[in-house]
C-alpha positions as CSV (number, residue, x, y, z in Angstrom):
1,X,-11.5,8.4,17.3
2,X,-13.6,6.7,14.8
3,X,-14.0,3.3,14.1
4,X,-15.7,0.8,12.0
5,X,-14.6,-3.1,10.8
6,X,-16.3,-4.7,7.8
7,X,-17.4,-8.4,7.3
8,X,-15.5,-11.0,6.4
9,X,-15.0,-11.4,2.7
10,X,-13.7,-14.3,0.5
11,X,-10.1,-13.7,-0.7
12,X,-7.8,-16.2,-2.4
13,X,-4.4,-16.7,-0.6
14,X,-2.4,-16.2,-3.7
15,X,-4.0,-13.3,-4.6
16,X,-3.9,-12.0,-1.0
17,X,0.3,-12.5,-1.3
18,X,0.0,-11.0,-4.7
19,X,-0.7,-7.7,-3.4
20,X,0.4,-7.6,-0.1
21,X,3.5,-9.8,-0.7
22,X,5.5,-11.7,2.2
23,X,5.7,-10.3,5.7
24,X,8.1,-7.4,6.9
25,X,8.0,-3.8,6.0
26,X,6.7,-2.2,2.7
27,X,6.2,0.6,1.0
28,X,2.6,0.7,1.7
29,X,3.3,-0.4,5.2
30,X,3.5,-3.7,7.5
31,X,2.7,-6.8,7.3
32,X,2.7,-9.6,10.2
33,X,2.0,-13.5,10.4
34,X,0.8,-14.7,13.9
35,X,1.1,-18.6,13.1
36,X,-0.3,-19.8,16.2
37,X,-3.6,-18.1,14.9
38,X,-2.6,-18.8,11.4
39,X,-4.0,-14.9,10.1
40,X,-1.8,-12.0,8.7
41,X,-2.3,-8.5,9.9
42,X,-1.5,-5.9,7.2
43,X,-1.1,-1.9,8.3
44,X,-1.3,0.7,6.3
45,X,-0.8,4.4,8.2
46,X,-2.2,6.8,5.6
47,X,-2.7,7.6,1.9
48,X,0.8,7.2,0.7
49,X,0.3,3.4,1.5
50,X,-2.9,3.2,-0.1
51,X,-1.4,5.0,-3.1
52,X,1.7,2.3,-2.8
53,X,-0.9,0.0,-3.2
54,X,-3.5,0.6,-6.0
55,X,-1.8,3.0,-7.4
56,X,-2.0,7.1,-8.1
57,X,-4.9,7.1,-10.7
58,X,-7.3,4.8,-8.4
59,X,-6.2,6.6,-5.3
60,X,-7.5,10.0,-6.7
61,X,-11.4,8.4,-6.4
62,X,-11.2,8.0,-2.8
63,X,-11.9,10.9,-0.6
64,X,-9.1,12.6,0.7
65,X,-8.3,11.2,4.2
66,X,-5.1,12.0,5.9
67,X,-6.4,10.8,9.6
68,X,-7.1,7.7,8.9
69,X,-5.2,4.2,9.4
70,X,-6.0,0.8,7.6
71,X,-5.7,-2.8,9.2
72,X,-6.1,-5.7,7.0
73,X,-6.8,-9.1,9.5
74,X,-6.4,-12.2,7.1
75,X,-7.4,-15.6,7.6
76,X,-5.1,-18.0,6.0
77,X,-7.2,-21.1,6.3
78,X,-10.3,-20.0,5.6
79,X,-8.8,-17.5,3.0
80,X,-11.1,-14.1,4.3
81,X,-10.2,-10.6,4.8
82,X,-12.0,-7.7,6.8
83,X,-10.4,-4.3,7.3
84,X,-10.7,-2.2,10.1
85,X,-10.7,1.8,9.2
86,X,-9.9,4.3,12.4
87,X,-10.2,7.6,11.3
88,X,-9.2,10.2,14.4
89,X,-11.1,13.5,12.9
90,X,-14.9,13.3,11.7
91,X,-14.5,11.0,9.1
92,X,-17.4,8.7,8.3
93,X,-14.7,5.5,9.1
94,X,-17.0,3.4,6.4
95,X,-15.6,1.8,2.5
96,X,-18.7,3.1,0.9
97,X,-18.0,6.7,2.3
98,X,-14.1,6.2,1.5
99,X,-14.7,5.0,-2.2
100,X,-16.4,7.6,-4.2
101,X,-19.0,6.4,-6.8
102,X,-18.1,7.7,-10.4
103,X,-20.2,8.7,-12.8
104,X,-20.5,7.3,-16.4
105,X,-18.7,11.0,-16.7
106,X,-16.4,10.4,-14.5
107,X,-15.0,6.9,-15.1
108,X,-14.8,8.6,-19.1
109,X,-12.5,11.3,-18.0
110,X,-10.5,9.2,-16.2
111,X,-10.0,6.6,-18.8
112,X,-8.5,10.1,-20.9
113,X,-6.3,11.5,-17.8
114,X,-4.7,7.6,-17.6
115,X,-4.1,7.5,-21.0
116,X,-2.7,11.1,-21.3
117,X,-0.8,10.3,-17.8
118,X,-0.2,6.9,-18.1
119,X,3.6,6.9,-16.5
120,X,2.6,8.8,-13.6
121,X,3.9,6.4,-11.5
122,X,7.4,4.3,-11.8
123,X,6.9,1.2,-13.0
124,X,8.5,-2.2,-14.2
125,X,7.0,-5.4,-16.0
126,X,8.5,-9.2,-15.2
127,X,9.7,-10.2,-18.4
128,X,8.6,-13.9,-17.2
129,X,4.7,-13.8,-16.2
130,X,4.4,-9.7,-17.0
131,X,3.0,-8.4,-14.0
132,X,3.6,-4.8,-13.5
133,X,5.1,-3.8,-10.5
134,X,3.8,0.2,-9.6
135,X,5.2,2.6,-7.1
136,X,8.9,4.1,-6.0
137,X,9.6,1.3,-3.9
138,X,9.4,-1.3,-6.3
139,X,11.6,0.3,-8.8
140,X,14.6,-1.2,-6.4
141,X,13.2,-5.1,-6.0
142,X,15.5,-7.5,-7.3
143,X,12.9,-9.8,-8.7
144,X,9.5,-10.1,-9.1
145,X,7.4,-10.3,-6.4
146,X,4.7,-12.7,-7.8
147,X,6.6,-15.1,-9.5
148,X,10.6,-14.6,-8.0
149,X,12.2,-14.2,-11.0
């Protein structure tokens, strides 16, 4: 097993529960609350979370890695993130090996494929503040899960 755990990074809280949403089981994967250390651990098992998360035509930049789990460690207070990557085959366990650099090219054909492809994934807007929820899972939420309506 691999293993490698960036530095901390600044991340605002609401946009932390923006994407990762209150604690319990999701359809990218877990997230916890200890509040005796006041941090939230977020899990994510493979690709199909990732995918949950950022969605099919982001997901296709990364390199393909089906070994690998995710764990988010957020500070609340101090409103910083760092993610630890264990990768059990050779995988370089890194972000910058993960995230593949496009070129001019690339980012151009990509901008075509979303637009040709651009329902890929199921999706619904909030009719009150219009964010657009992504993925299968969310096709079922009863309201929206940055605003609650």
């Amino acid at each position: 097993n691999r293993e490698t755990t960036s530095t901390p990074t600044t991340f605002p809280l609401t946009s932390f529960v923006a994407l990762f949403g209150g604690p319990g089981l999701h359809g990218y994967g877990k997230h916890t609350i200890n509040t005796d250390q006041c941090t939230s651990q977020v899990d994510i098992v493979d690709m199909h979370g990732i995918d949950e998360l950022i969605g099919s035509t982001k997901t296709r930049k990364l390199t393909l890695i089906s070994s690998c789990e995710f764990r988010i460690q957020y500070h609340r207070k101090k409103e910083s993130a760092s993610i630890t990557i264990q990768c059990n085959d050779n995988t370089n366990p890194t972000l910058d090996y993960l995230w593949r650099k496009s070129t001019k090219r690339k980012r151009q054909e990509d901008d075509v494929s979303l637009q040709n492809n651009n329902r890929s994934d199921p999706t619904w807007t909030c009719l009150t503040c219009t964010f657009v929820h992504i993925g299968r899972s969310k096709l079922d939420y009863l309201a929206c899960e940055v605003c609650g309506s």
